[in-house]
N, C-alpha and C positions, 0 to 999 in steps of 0.2 A: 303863362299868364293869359286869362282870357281874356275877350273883348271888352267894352263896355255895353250894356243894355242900351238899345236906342228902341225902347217901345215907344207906345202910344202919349204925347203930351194931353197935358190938362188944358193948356192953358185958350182953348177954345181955337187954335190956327191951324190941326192939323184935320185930318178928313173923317168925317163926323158917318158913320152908318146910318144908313138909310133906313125907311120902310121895305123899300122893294127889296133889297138886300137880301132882308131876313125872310122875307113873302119867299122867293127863291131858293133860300135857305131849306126853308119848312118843305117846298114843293120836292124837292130834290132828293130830302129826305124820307121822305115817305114813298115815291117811285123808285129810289135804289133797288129796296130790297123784290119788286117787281122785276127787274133787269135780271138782278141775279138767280133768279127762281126760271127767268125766259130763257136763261145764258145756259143754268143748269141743265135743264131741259134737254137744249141742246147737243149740250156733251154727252150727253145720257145716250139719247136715238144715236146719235155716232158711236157711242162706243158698244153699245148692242148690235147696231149695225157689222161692224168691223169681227167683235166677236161671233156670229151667226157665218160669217163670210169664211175667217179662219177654221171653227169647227170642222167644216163642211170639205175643207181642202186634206181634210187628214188629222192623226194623229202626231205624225213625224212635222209637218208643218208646226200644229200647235206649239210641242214640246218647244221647238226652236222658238218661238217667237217668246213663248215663257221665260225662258231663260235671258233672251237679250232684252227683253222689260224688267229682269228681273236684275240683271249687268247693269242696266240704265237707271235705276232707283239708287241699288247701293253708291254707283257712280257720283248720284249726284247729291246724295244723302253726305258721301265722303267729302266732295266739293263745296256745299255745306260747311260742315264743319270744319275745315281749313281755313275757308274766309270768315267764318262768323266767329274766331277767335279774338280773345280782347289781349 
């Protein structure tokens, strides 16, 4: 049995949104996708970073680290779908 609904009343006593709210709302929205493009970014110069580093240390190096990124995906691709069962 599920709960019952306790949204929002009409009946003018419960907390009415504002202007600013929404002013906030809009701002926040529109700088997200900002964030995410600066955050991207980021991961990007690091993970080139880290790949230029590997290279340079070898062949035998790489291959290893291929494989336990590659252990670590399926890992958690598998763990994934274990818990995302209904």
């Amino acid at each position: 049995m599920s709960p019952a609904y306790t949204g929002t009343s009409t009946s003018g006593q419960g907390v009415q949104p504002t202007a600013t709210m929404a002013a906030d709302e809009g701002l926040l929205a529109t700088v997200a996708p900002i964030w995410q493009i600066v955050i991207g970014g980021c991961v990007l110069v690091a993970l080139v970073a880290a790949s230029a580093r590997l290279a340079r240390r070898g062949r035998s190096r790489m291959t290893t680290a291929l494989l336990i990124t590659g252990l670590a995906i399926v890992g958690l691709a598998v763990v994934g779908v274990l818990t995302g069962g209904r």
